[in-house]
Structures are given as C-alpha cells and as structure tokens.
VOSETI-595092 format. One line per field, with one value per residue (C-alpha): residue number from 1; x, y, z. Coordinates in steps of 0.02 Angstrom, whole numbers, plus 50000, padded with zeros to 5 digits. Layout:
<rs>
i	(NUM, ...)
east	(X, ...)
north	(Y, ...)
up	(Z, ...)
</rs>
This chain:
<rs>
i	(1, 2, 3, 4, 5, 6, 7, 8, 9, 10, 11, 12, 13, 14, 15, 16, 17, 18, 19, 20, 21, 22, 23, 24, 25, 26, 27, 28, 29, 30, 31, 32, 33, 34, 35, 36, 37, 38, 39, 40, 41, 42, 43, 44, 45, 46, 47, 48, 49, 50, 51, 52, 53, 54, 55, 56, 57, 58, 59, 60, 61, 62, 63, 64, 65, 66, 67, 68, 69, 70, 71, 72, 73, 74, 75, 76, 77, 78, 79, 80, 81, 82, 83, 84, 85, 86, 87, 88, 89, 90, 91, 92, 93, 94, 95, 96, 97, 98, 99, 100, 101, 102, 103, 104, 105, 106, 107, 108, 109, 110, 111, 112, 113, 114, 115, 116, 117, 118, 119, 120, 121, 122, 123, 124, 125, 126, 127, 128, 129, 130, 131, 132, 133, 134, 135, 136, 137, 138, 139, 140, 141, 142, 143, 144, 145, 146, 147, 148, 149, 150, 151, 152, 153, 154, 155, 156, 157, 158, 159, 160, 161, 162, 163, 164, 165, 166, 167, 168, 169, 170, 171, 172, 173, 174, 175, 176, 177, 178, 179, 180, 181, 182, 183, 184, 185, 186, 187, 188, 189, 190, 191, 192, 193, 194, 195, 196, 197, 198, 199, 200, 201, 202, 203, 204, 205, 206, 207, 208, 209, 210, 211, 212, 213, 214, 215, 216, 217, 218, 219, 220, 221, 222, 223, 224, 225, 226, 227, 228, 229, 230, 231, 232, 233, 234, 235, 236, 237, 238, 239, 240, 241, 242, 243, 244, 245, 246, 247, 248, 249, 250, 251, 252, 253, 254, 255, 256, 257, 258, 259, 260, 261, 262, 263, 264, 265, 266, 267, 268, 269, 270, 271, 272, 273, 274, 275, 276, 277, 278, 279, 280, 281, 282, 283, 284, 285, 286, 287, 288, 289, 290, 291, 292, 293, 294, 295, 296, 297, 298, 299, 300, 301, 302, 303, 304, 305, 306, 307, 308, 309, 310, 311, 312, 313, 314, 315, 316, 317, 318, 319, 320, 321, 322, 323, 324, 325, 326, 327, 328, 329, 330, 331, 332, 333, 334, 335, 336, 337, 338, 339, 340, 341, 342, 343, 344, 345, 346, 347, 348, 349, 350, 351, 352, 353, 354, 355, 356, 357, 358, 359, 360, 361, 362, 363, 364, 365, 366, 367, 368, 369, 370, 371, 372, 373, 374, 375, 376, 377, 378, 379, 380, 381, 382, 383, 384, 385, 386, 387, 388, 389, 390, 391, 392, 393, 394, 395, 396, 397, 398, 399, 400, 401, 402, 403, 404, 405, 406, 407)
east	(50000, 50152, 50217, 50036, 50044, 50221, 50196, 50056, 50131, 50257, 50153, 50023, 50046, 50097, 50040, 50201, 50323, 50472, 50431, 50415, 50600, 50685, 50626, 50700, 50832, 50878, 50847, 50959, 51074, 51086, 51090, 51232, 51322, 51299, 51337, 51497, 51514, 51472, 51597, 51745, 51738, 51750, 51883, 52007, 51940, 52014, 52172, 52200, 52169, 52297, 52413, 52417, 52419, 52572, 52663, 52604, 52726, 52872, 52838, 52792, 52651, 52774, 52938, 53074, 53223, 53341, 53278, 53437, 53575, 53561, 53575, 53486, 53535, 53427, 53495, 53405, 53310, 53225, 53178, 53109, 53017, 52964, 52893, 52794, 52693, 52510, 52477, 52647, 52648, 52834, 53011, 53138, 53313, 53357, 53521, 53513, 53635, 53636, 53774, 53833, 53803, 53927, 53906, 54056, 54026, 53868, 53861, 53669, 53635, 53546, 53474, 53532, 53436, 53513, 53361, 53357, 53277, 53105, 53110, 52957, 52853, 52855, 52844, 52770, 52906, 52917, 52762, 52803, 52930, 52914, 53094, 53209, 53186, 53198, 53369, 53471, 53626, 53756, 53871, 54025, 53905, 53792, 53639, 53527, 53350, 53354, 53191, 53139, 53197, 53361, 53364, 53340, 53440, 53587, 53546, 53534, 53414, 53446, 53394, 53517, 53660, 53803, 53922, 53923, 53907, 54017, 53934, 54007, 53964, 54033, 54146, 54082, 54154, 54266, 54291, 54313, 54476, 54465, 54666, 54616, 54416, 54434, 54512, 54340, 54235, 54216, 54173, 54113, 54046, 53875, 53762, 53578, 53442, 53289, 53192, 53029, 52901, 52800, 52798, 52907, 52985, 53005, 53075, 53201, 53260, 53294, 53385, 53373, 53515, 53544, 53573, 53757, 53831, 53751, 53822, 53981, 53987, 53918, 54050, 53902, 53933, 53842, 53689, 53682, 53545, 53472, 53278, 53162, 53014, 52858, 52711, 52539, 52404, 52255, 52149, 52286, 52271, 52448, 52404, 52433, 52568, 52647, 52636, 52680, 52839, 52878, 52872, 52972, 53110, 53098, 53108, 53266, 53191, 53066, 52926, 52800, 52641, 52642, 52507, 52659, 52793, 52692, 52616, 52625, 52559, 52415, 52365, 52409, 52283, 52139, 52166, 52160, 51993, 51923, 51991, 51892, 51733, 51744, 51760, 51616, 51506, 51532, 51461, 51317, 51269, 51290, 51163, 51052, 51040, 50918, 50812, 50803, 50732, 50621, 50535, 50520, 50420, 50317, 50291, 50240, 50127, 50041, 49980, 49803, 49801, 49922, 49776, 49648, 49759, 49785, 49599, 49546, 49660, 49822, 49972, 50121, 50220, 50127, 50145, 50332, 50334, 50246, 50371, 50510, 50465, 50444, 50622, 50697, 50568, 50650, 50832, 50777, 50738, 50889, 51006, 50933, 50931, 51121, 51153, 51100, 51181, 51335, 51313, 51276, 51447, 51546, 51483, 51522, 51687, 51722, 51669, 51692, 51841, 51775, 51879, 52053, 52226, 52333, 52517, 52552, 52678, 52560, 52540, 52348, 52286, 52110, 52040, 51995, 51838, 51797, 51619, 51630, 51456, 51513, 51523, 51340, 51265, 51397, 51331, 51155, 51166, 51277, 51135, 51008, 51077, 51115, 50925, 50863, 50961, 50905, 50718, 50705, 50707, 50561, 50473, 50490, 50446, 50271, 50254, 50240, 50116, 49970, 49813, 49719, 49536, 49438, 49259)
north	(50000, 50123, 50098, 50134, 50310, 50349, 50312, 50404, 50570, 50553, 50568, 50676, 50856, 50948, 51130, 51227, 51180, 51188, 51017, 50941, 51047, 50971, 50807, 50796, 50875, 50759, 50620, 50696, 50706, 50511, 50469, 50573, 50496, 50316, 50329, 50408, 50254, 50105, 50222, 50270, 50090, 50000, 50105, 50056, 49885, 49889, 49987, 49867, 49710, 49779, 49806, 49632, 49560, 49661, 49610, 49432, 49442, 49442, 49379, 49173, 49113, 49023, 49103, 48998, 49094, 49073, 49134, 49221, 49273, 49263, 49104, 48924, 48745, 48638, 48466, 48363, 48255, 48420, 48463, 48311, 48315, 48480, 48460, 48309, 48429, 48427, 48584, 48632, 48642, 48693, 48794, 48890, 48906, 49088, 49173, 49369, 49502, 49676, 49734, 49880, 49891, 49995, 50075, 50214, 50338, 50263, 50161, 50090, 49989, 49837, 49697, 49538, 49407, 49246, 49111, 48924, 48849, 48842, 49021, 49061, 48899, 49010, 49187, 49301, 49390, 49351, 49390, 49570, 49608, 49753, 49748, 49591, 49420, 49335, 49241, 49238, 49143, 49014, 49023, 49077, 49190, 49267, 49371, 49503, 49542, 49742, 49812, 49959, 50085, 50007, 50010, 50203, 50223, 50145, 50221, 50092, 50010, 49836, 49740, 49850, 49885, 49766, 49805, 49709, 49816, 49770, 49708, 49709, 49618, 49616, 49453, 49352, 49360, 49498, 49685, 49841, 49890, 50074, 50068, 49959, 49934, 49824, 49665, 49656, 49651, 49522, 49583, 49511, 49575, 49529, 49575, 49628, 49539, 49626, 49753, 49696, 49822, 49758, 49903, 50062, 49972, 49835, 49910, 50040, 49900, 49715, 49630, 49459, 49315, 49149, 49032, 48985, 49135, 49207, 49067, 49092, 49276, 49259, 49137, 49007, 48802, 48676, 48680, 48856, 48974, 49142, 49061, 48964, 49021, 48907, 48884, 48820, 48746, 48837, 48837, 48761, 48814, 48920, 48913, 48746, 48720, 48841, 48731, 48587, 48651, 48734, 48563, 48485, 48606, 48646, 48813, 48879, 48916, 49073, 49010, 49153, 49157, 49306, 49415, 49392, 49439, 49609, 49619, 49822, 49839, 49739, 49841, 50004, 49964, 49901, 50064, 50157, 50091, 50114, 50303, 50300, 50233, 50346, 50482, 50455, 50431, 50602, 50679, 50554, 50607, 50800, 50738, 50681, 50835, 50884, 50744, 50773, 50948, 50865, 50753, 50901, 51001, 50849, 50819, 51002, 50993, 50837, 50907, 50893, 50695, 50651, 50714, 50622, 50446, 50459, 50501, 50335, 50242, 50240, 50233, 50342, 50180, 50164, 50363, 50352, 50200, 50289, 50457, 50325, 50236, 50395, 50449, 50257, 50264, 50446, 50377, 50197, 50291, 50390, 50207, 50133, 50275, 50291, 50114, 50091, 50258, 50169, 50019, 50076, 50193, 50062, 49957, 50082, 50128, 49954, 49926, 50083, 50153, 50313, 50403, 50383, 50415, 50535, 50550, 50402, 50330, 50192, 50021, 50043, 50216, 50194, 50193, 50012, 49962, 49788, 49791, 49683, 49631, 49652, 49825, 49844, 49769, 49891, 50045, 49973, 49955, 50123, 50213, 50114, 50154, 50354, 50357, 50287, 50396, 50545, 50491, 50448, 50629, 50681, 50528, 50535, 50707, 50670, 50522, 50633, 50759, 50757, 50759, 50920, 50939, 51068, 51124)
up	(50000, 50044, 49860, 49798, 49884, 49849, 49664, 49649, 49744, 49625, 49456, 49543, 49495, 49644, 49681, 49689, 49528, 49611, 49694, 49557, 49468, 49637, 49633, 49436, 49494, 49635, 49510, 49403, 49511, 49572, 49388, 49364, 49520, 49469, 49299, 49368, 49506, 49383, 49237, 49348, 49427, 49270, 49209, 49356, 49324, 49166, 49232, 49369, 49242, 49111, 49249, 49314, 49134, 49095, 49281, 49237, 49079, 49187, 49354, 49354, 49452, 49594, 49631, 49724, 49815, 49953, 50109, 50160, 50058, 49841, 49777, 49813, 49758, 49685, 49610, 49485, 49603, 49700, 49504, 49483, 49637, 49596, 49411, 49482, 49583, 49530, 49451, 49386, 49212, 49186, 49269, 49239, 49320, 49335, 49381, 49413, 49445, 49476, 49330, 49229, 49018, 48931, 48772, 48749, 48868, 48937, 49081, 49126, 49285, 49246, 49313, 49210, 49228, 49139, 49105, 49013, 48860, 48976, 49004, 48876, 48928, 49109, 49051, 48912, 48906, 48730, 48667, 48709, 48603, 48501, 48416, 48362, 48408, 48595, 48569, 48717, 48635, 48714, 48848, 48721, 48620, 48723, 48673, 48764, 48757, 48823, 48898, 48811, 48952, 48938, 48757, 48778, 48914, 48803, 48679, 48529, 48427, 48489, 48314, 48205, 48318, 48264, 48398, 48555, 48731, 48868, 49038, 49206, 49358, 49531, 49579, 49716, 49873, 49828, 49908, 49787, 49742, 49749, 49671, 49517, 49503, 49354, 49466, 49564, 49424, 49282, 49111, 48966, 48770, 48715, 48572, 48564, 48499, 48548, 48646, 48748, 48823, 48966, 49111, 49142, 49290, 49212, 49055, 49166, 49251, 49175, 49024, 48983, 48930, 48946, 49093, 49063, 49011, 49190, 49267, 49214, 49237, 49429, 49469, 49522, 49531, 49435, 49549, 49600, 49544, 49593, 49579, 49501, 49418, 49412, 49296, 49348, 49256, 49216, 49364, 49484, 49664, 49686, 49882, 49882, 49749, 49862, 50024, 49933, 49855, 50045, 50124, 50009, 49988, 50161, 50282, 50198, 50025, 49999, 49893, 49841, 49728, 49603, 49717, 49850, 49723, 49704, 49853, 49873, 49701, 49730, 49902, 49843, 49685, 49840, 49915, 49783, 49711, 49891, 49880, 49723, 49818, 49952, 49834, 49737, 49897, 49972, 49793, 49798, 49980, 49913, 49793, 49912, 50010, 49864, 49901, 50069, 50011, 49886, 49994, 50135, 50031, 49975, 50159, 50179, 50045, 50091, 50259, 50232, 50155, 50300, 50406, 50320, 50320, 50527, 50552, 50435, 50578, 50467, 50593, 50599, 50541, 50373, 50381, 50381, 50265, 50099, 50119, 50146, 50000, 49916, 49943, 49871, 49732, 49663, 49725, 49614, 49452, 49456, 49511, 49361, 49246, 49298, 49280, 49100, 49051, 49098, 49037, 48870, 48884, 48926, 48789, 48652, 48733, 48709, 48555, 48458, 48591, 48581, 48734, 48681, 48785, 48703, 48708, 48607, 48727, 48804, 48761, 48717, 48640, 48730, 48909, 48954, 49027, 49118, 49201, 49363, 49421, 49600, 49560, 49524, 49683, 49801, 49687, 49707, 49893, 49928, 49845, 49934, 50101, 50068, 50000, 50157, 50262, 50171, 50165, 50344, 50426, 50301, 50331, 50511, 50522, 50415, 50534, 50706, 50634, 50763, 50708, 50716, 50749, 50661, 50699)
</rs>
C-alpha cells in the first residue's frame, strides 16, 4: 500500500512547481552519480586488469628463492620432485645480477637476469617484444634481450646495432679495489637481439640472457641458481602448489605466489579503488541533500492527506513508510537510469573506443573498461543506504504530525 501512495505522489501534479523541478533534479542528480560510480569503477577495472596482465609477463606464478642470502641449490632430484607437483605445468632456472652495460661513454645499471631453454614455457616475456627476436645465445656467444627503458637508456636500437656492449658484474666474494676497480669486476661483450616492452619498471630496470653465460659471469657452481620460476596449470590452486613446494624444499627456500611477488602493488591498487569509492560517495550524499529537500516540501505539501490517512486509523508507521518509500522510489529511478547510462557507455567505449589516451607513449591508445558485476550490487546498495538515510528525517517528520481537529 506504501508503494501505491508513493507512486502516485510522485506522478500527481503537485501545487508549487518547484517540487516537482527538485525532485527531477535530485533524480538527476543520482543518475549522474551512478553513471559516474558504475563508469569510473569500470575504468580502474580495466586499469587494474591491464596492469596485472602486463606484471604477469614477467613475474611466474610460483617464485622459488633462498631465504637468506642470493642464491639456492637445487639438484636434479628436487627438480624432479618439483615438476611432479600437481599443478605445475613447467620451470625455469634463473640466475640474476645487479650489473653495469657499457656502450662508449654510457654506463646503465641493469638487472641481468640469465634464464634456460624453459624460460618462455614460464613467462610472456616474449610475446612482448616490440623489436628483434627473443634469442638469448650460448654460453660463448651470448645474446641480450634489452627492455625498452634500457634500450633508451643505452641508447641503441637493439635489432640494428652490430656492435656488442660490454657488461660488468661484481665478483663474488670479493671487496672493491678502489686502486684498480677492474680486478673486482668480471666483464664480458654481448650482442643485442631485441627490445621487449611490458611496464616502465620493468622496462628501466631488467635485460634478459641465457642461463650459462650468467652462470659463468656470477661465478656460480653447477647447481647454484638465483631462483626458480614456476608455471601452473590453468585453474591450479597456487596456495597449495605453494605449500607443497615449501614442504618439500623445506624452511630455507622462499617460495611466493605472484600476488606475493607484488604484494605492494596489489594493496596500493585496493586502496586506491576504495579512495575511488569513498570519493564518489561524498558527491552522491551532496546529491542527496536535494532529496532530502524534495521530499520536505512533499511532506509540507501533503499536510492535509496526512491528516485524512491518521483520522481513517492509518498509523504513523505506514505514515513514515509511503514518504520512505517515496524517497527510494525517486533515489531507484535515478540508480537505474544511471546504471544503464553506463552500461551503454561502457559498451560503446568498448566497442567503438571512443575516449582515447593521448600522448602516444602507452601500450593501448584507449581507456579500458571491464564491468565487474560486484560493482553493480555495492553501487546498488551504497545508493540504497544514502536514499534511506536521506528519506528517513522527512518521513519521520510526516510520521509525528498530530492530528488536528477542526470544527
């Protein structure tokens, strides 16, 4: 029965026009705000899955390091032991070094990260190339795969530069001679094969090789690696591939699932989509501050039927319920309207990528969208709770009206 009175106060036309302007206007306004919620949500959505399909280029699913200190054995039987794992689909030995690239003048910092034959059954690194080829050569003729902010930073074009750069790494276990640098360092010549773009950290950061020519150039014996990088099955459980692998290498190996890898990337993305949230509340309960007023007027205006409905034995309950109602109907027009605004905007950006990014420095020249349904129901019940809040007052205040006898 409440809905029967609120819908009809709705469509009924009211006396003074300006209830009416500031009820449209208040719907108006929660359209806006949830077209803006369900938009700006599915926007970082598609930020946030870009992001993690780019970091899930480099970093494998299972990551096994030493615990303390840079390297880890593992022998053949452990990597038998390991493979047979369910879920593991395939490894790859790793050995990485902090090191310096030399071209001329130009000295580059760069992590060097030396990887087997298995390397692209783990990682996608080599789908991302956008120069060369992914060869990483022998140990006597070693290759390199630059990332594209070391590629800058060196300032070549790694498929057409024909002469090799020099790379330097640190010996192990010995202290810098300040009187002749050169006898704590080992150096080597290797030529360039590609560039790979994946993410500005990334990029500014690594260069890849292969396995023995890492080996050699770290000084590291037969069975001596910096990690091992693990690939699951679709659908495997990484939780438990991860215990597994811990019990059977032990407490002295670090084994980590790619959300641990990146751990402060993943929370600082959480927070930020709950900044986001919070953000976007604040303006929807600034738009409800018009409903409020909308619904006060109505209540105002309504005086005499309130009147009528208490003397007929309605109670101040079903009073308070028909205003209430009132103020969710107005707030549920706007939800809805807002709703399929968005959806239809994120369908043509989408399909027809209508809002671009300029610059032209990014890997995609659009904004990406990904519509979560979990998004929908907290829009639906964030504007389901501000519209009760901001309907109860009026309601209540409609509710306590006494009921005044005339002669």
């Amino acid at each position: 029965m409440n809905f029967l009175f609120a819908w009809r106060y709705f469509k009924a036309k009211k006396s003074t026009n300006a209830i009416n302007v500031i009820a449209w206007v208040s719907i108006a306004a929660i359209m806006g705000i949830t077209f803006a919620f369900i938009v700006v949500l599915s926007v970082f959505n598609g930020f946030e899955g870009l992001v993690k399909s780019l970091y899930s280029s480099f970093y494998p699913d299972i990551k096994i390091a030493a615990k303390t200190g840079k390297t880890i054995v593992l022998t053949p039987q452990q990597l038998q032991k390991i493979a047979a794992v369910k879920g593991v689909r395939a490894y790859s030995l790793v050995a990485e070094e902090k090191t310096l690239l030399i071209n001329g003048d130009v000295v580059v910092p760069v992590n060097l990260k030396g990887v087997d034959t298995s390397y692209e059954s783990v990682s996608g690194v080599a789908q991302k190339l956008i120069r060369g080829n992914f060869q990483t050569g022998s140990a006597d003729e070693p290759s390199l795969v630059l990332g594209n902010g070391v590629e800058n930073a060196v300032g070549i074009e790694s498929d057409k530069y024909l002469y090799p750069l020099s790379v330097y790494a640190f010996k192990r276990g010995m202290n810098f001679n300040a009187a002749d640098p050169y006898q704590s360092v080992q150096a080597a010549k290797i030529v360039t094969s590609g560039t790979f773009l994946i993410q500005q950290d990334i990029d500014n950061q690594y260069a890849i090789t292969n396995l023995d020519f890492m080996k050699g150039l770290m000084g590291l014996k037969p069975d001596e690696y910096s990690d091992l990088e693990v690939a699951l099955n679709a659908g495997a459980d990484d939780k438990k591939v991860q215990k597994e692998i811990q019990q059977l290498l032990g407490v002295t190996y670090s084994v980590e699932t790619k959300y641990e890898q990146n751990q402060s990337l993943y929370s600082v993305m959480s927070l930020e989509k709950w900044a986001i949230y919070g953000i976007l509340t604040l303006m929807l309960i600034v738009a409800a501050f018009t409903m409020i007023g909308s619904l006060t007027m109505l209540v105002m205006e309504k005086q005499k039927d309130i009147q009528v409905l208490k003397s007929m034995g309605a109670t101040n309950k079903l009073i308070q319920k028909i205003f209430l109602t009132e103020g969710l109907l107005l707030a549920g027009i706007g939800c809805v309207g807002g709703v399929i605004l968005a959806v239809v905007f994120c369908w043509a950006q989408v399909r027809y990528k209508i809002i671009a990014i300029q610059g032209g420095t990014f890997l995609i020249d659009y904004y990406p969208v990904q519509i979560v349904a979990t998004d929908f129901l907290l829009v639906l019940l964030t504007v389901s709770l501000v519209a009760f809040l901001a309907s109860w007052l009026p309601s209540r205040r409609a509710a306590l009206q006494p009921i005044e006898l005339r002669s």
